[in-house]
C-alpha positions in Angstrom: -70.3 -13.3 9.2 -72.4 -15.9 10.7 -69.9 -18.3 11.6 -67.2 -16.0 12.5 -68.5 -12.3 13.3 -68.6 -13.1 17.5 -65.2 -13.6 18.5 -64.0 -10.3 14.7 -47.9 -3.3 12.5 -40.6 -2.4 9.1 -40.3 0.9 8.2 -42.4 4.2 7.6 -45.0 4.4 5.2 -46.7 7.5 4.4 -49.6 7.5 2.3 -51.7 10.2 0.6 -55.6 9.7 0.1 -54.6 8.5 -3.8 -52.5 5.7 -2.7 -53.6 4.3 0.9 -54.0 0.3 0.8 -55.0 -2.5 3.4 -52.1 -3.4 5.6 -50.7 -6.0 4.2 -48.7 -6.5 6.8 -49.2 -9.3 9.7 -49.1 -7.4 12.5 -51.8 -6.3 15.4 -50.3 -3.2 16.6 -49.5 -0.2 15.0 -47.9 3.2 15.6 -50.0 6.2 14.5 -48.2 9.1 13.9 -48.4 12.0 11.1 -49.3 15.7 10.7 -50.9 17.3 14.0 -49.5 14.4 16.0 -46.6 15.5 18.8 -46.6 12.0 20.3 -47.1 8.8 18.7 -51.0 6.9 19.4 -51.7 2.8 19.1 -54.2 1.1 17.4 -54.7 -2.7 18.3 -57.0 -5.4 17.0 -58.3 -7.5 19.5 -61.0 -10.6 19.9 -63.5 -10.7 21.9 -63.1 -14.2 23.3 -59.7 -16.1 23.8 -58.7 -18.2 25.9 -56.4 -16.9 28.3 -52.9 -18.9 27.1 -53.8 -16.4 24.3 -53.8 -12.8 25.8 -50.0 -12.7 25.8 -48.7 -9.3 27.0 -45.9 -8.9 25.2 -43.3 -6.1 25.6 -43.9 -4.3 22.5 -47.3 -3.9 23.1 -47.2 -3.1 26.8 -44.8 0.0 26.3 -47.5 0.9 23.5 -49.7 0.6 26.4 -48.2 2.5 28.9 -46.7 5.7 26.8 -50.7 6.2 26.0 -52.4 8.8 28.4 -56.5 7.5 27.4 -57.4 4.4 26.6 -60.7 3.7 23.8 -62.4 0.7 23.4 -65.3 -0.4 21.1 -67.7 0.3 24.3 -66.7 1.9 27.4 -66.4 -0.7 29.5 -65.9 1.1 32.7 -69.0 3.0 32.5 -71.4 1.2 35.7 -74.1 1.6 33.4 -73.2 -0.6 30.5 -74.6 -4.0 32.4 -78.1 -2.5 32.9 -78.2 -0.8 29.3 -76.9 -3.8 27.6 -79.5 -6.2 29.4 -82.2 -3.8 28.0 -81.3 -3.8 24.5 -80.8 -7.5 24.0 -84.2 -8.3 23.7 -86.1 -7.8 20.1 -88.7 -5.5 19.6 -92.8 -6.7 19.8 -92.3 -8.8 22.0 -90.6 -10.9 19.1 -89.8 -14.8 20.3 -87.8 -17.1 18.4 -90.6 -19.9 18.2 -92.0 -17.2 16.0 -89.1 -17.0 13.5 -88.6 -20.9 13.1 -90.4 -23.4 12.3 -91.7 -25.8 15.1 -89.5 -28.7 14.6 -86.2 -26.4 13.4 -86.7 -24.7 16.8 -86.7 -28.2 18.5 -83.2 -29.1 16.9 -81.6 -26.0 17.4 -83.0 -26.0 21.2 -81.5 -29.5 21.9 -78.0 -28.7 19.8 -77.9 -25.2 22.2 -78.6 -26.8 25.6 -76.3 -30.1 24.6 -73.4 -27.3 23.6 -73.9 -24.9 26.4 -75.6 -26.8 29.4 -78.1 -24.1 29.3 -81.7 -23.8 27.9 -82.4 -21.8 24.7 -85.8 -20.6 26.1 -84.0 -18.6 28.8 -82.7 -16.7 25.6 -86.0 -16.8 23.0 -86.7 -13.2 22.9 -82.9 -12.3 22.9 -81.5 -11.0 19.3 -80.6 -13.9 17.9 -77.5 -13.1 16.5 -76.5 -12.0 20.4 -77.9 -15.8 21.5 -74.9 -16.8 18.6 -72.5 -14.8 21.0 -73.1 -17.9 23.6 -71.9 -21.1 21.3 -68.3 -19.7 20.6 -67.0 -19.9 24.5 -68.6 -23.5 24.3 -66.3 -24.0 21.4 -62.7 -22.7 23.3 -63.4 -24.9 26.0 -61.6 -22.7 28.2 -62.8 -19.9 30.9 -62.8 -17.1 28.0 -61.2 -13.9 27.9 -61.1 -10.9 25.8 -58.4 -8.2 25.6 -60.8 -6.0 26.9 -61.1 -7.0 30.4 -57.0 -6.5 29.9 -56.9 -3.6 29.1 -59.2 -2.0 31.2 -57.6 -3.0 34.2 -54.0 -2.3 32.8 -55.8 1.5 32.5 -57.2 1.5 36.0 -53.6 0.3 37.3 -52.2 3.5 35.4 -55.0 6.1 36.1 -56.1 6.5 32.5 -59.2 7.1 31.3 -61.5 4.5 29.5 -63.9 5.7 26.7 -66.0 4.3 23.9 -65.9 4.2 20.4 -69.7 3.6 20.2 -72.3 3.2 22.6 -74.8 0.7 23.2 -77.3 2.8 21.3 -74.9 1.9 17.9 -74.7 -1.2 18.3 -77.7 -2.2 18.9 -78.9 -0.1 15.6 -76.8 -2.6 13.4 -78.4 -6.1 15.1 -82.0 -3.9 14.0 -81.0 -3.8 10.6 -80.5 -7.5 10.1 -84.0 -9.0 10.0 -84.4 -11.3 12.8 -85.6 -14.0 11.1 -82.2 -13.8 9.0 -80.6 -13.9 12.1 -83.0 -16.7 13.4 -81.4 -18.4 10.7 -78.2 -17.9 11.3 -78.0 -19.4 15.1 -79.9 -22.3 13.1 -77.3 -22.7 11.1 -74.4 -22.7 13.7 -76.3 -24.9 15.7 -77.1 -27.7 13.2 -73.2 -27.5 11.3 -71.5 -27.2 14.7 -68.6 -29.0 12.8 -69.1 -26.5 10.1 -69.4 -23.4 13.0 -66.3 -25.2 15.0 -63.7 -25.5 11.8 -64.5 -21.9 11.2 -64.2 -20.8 14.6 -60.8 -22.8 14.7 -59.6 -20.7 11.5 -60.0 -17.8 12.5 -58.7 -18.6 15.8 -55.2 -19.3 14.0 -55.3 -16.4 11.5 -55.6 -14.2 14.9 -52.7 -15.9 16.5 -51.0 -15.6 13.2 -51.5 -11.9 13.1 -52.5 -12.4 9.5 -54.6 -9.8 8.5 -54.9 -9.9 4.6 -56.1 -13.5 5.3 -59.0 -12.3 7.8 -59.9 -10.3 4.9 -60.4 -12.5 3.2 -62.3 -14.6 5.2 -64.5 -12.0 6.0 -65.1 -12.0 2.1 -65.6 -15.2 2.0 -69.0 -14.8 3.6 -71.6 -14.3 1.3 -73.4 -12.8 3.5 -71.1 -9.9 4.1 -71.6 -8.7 1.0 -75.0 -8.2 2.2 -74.7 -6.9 5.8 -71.1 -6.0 6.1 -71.0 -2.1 5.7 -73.3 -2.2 8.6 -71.5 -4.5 10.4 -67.9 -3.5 9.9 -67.5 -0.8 7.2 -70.0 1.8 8.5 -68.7 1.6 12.0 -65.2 2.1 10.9 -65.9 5.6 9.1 -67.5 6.3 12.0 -64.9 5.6 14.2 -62.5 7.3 11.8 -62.9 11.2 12.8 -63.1 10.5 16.5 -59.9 8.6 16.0 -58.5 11.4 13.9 -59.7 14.3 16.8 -58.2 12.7 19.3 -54.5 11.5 18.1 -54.2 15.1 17.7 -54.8 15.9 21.2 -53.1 13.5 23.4 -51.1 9.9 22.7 -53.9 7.6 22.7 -54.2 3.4 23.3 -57.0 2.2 20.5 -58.0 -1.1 20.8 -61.2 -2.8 18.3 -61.9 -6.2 16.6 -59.2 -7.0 14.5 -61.1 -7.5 11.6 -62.3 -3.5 12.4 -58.4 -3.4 10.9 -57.8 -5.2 8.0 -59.3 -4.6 4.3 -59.7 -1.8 2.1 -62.6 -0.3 4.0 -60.8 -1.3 7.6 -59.7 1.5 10.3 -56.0 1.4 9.1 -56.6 2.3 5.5 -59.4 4.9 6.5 -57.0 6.3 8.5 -54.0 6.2 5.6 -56.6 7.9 3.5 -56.4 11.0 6.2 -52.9 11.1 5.6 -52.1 9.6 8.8 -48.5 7.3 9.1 -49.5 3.7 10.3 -46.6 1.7 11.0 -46.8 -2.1 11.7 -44.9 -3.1 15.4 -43.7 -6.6 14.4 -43.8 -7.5 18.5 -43.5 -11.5 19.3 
């Protein structure tokens, strides 16, 4: 999680609650479709931060796209409020600073690396979550203006008249960076920061398992982690069930465009096989 969390669909298969599996398919779009369904929805996994020789629209995926009436994202990124609510919940609680979490000469190093990877001083971030500080290094990294498939598709849905709404709001996610102690997360940046070869190799792997498509081997990854097996239900595996019945209530009402973190997908625990479980169809669009 710490090195990677920040970026993070031939055939029909039905499957019952006894037998649903991870997709082991590599594939980042996939048809839903099953019982209460009249037209077909999309899921999509995205990442947060590409470059944008990476956000290739391809055809499959912009018919998906377009045969959608709504569009939901993690966040509702429309909403004028999100800047102003997101600005307000960055900051940790008690006045918390993150000269108070390290050590005196850790926080030196990690200040240098930050500024000399960024060009921007780390006390303009101190009392920021640090794990949200982390979020800062990766487009460092690209070297490249980045992009997310979120700024896509929300104008793709304001081109088309569709609605945008959210998965979550900011309220949710800010509830899981409170659950990881700050001083774990304190650590973390730390870490990043001092390996940035270490932070850089992984960034660059899951990069290319994106591009890949590959799934089963972001699952991995993800397992990988030895701190996932700590904090990744809250991270990942909570958010997905929650996700799960809004998902499920609105397939049912009109042919909806899903788009979340692809590693929201893939795994036992992921939004695909939650959804499999619910005796939904989820078909893999193999789209190049």
């Amino acid at each position: 999680m710490k090195k990677w969390i920040f970026a993070f669909g031939i055939g029909t298969f039905l499957y019952s609650a006894a037998n649903a599996q991870a997709p082991a398919e590599k594939a980042l779009l996939w048809r839903i479709s099953g019982p209460g369904i009249m037209k077909p929805s999309y899921l999509f996994g995205t990442m947060h931060l590409l470059c944008p020789a990476d956000l290739k629209m391809t055809a499959g995926l912009e018919k998906a796209f377009t045969n959608t009436l709504q569009v939901f994202l993690e966040l509702d990124m429309d909403d004028p409020a999100l800047t102003a609510s997101l600005a307000k919940s960055m900051l940790m609680k008690n006045d918390t600073s993150l000269q108070q979490l390290l050590s005196k000469s850790s926080y030196d190093s990690v200040s240098a690396s930050f500024q000399k990877l960024t060009g921007t001083p780390l006390g303009l971030f101190s009392k920021v979550k640090p794990m949200l500080a982390m979020a800062l290094i990766y487009p460092a990294l690209l070297k490249c203006n980045p992009q997310g498939w979120e700024t896509v598709f929300v104008k793709m849905a304001k081109d088309q008249h569709k609605e945008i709404w959210g998965l979550e709001n900011i309220a949710d996610q800010v509830a899981v960076f409170e659950k990881i102690p700050y001083k774990l997360q304190a650590e973390m940046l730390a870490e990043s920061l001092l390996k940035t070869d270490s932070t850089k190799n992984s960034f660059e792997k899951l990069l290319t398992l994106y591009r890949e498509k590959d799934l089963p081997a972001l699952s991995a990854m993800m397992q990988e982690d030895k701190s996932m097996e700590a904090y990744g239900d809250i991270m990942l595996d909570d958010r997905n069930k929650n996700w799960v019945p809004v998902i499920s209530k609105q397939v049912k009402t009109q042919p909806t465009f899903f788009a979340v973190g692809a590693a929201h997908l893939a795994g036992n625990n992921g939004v695909i096989s939650l959804l499999r479980k619910q005796g939904y169809i989820l078909q893999p669009i193999f789209d190049k």
